[in-house]
N, C-alpha and C positions, 0 to 999 in steps of 0.2 A: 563288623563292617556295615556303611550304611545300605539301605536296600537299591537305592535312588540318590541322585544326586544330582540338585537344580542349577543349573545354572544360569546366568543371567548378566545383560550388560547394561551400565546406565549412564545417563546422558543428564547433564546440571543446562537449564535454560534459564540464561540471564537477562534479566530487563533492568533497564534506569531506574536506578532511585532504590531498585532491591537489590544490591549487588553483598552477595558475603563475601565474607573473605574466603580464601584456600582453605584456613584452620579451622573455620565453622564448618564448610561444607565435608571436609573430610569427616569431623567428629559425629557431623548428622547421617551421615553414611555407616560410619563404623558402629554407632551406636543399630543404626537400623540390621544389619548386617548380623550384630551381635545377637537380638532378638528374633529373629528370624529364626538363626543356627539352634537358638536354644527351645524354640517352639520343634521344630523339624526331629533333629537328631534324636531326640527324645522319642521319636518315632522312625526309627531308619532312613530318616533323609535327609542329607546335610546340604547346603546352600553356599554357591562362589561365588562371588562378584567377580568377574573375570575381564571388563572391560569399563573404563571408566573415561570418561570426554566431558567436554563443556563447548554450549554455543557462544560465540560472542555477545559482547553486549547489542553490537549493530546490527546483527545477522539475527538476534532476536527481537529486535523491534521492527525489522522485516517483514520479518514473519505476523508480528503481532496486527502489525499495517496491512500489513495484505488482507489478513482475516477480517479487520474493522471494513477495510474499503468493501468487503465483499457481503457481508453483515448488512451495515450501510443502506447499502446501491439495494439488494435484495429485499430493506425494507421501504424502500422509497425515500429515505429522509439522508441529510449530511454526516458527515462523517461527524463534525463538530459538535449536528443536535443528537448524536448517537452517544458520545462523549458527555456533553452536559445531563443526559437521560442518567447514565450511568453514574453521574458523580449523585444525583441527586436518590438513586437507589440501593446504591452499596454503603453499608458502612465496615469502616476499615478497620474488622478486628484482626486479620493476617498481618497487620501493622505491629501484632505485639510477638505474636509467635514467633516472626524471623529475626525479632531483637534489632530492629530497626528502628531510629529515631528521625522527627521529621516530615514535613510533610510530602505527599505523594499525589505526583499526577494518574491520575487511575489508565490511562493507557500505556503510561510504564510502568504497572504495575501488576496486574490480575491476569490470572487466565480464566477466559471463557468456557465453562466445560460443557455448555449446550447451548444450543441455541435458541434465541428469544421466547421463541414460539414454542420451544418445547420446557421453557421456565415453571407453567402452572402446572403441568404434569408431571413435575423431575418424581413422582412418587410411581409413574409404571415403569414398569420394563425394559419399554420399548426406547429410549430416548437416541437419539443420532447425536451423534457429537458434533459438537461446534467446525468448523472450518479452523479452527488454531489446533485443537484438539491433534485434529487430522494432519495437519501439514508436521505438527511435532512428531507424532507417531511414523512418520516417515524416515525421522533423522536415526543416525548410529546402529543400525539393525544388524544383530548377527545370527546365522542360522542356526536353529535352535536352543536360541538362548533367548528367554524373558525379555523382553523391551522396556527397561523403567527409568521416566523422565523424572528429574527433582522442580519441580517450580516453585516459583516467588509465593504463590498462595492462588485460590482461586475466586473468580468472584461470588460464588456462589455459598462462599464458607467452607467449601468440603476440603475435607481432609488429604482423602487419596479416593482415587477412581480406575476401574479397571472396564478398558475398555474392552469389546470382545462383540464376536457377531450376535451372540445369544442374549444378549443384551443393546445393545448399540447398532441400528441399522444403517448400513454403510461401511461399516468396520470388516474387512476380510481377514481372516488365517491369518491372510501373512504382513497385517499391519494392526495387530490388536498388538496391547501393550497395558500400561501403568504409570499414571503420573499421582506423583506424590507431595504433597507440598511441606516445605521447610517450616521445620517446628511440629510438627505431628507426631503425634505419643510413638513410640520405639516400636509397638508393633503393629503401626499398618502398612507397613511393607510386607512383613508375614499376612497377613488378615487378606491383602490386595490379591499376594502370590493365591492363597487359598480360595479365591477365586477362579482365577485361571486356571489353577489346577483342574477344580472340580467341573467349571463348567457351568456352576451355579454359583445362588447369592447365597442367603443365610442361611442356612442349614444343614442337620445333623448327618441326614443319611445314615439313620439307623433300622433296618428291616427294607426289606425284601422293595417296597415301594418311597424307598427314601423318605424324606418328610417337609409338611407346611414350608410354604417359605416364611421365614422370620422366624423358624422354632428352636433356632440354637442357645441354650442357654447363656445367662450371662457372664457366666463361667469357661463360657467357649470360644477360640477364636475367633470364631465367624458371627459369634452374635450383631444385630445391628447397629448398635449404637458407638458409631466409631468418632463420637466427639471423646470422649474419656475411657481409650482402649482399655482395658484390664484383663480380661479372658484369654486365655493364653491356651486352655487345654482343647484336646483333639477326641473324637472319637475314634474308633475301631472302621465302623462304616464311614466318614470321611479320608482316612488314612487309604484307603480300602479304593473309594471313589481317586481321590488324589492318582494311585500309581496305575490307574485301570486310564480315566480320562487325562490326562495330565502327561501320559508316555512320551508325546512330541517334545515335552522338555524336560522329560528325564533321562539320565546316562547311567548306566549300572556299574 
């Protein structure tokens, strides 16, 4: 019998131009799902998806607007020269990941996972999430269950991000979560959860005073390098950490 058992509800946010079908989204789900169970279980904790939605196309370019106008206004400049900024700085390799052909307006396309200013630092800790970030992490919430959005891709290139106080200022308890983006290797949904679990970034948590951050080998789920997941195994002192910090979304 497993020791723990995560549960979790997730939420598909649609924009223009990146729409999949039902049959992608489901397989990118079941495939994520599948990876996870097989990371966990292997350790006494099995993983459910217990609740599954999607935003509209409309009701996510809403949202996406909103977040620009506020961006925008906040940095002094139009919304338009915000958009031009952005077409001339991104390039669109999330264009290949979700098997998408064609070309794309980048405001229906990207999520913002921080904001401007906090772009040349995305390497500490501390980062506040974007205003889209935030208004997603609002939607589909169930009580005590994992909060994980699917997006189009982000602008940033990243894969998946796990929002949380302990990292992200602004972010509270009861609206941290995971967004993940379409096309990302099978286990950063595991990799994301293993986050939140612990409470921390990349590390073993082996001995008495845990360890470095960045010292989980490449061998390990948590390692950092989540452009080309591979690491799947856990330690003892992560397992350990996981059912100690992580209780609020475990069910026995």
């Amino acid at each position: 019998m497993p020791a723990a058992t995560i549960r979790a509800t997730t939420f598909q946010i649609r924009y223009r131009d990146a729409l999949l079908t039902e049959r992608q989204w489901d397989a990118e789900l079941r495939r994520a799902v599948a990876a996870a169970n097989g990371v966990f279980r292997a350790h006494g904790i099995s993983f459910t998806l217990s609740q599954v939605a999607h935003l509209s196309e409309e009701a996510s370019m809403a949202l996406l607007t909103r977040s620009v106008d506020e961006e925008s206004r906040a940095e002094g400049i139009s919304r338009d020269a915000y958009f031009q900024r952005e077409r001339r700085l991104d390039s669109y390799v999330q264009q290949s990941r979700t098997g998408a052909r064609g070309p794309f307006r980048y405001g229906g396309f990207l999520v913002r996972a921080f904001p401007m200013s906090a772009a040349a630092t995305s390497a500490t800790a501390a980062r506040p999430a974007s205003q889209e970030a935030l208004d997603i992490l609002q939607l589909n919430r169930a009580a005590g269950e994992i909060a994980t959005y699917w997006v189009p891709g982000f602008n940033s290139g990243y894969h998946g991000l796990t929002y949380m106080p302990e990292f992200n200022p602004g972010v509270s308890r009861t609206r941290e979560g995971i967004l993940i983006s379409f096309g990302a290797a099978r286990d950063i949904l595991a990799h994301e959860i293993g986050h939140l679990l612990m409470r921390a970034g990349h590390c073993t948590f082996e001995g008495p005073d845990g360890a470095t951050e960045g010292s989980a080998p490449a061998t390990n789920l948590m390692h950092r390098d989540n452009e080309s997941r591979t690491g799947t195994a856990l330690t003892g002192g992560q397992v350990r950490r996981m059912l100690a910090e992580g209780r609020d979304y475990l069910r026995g």
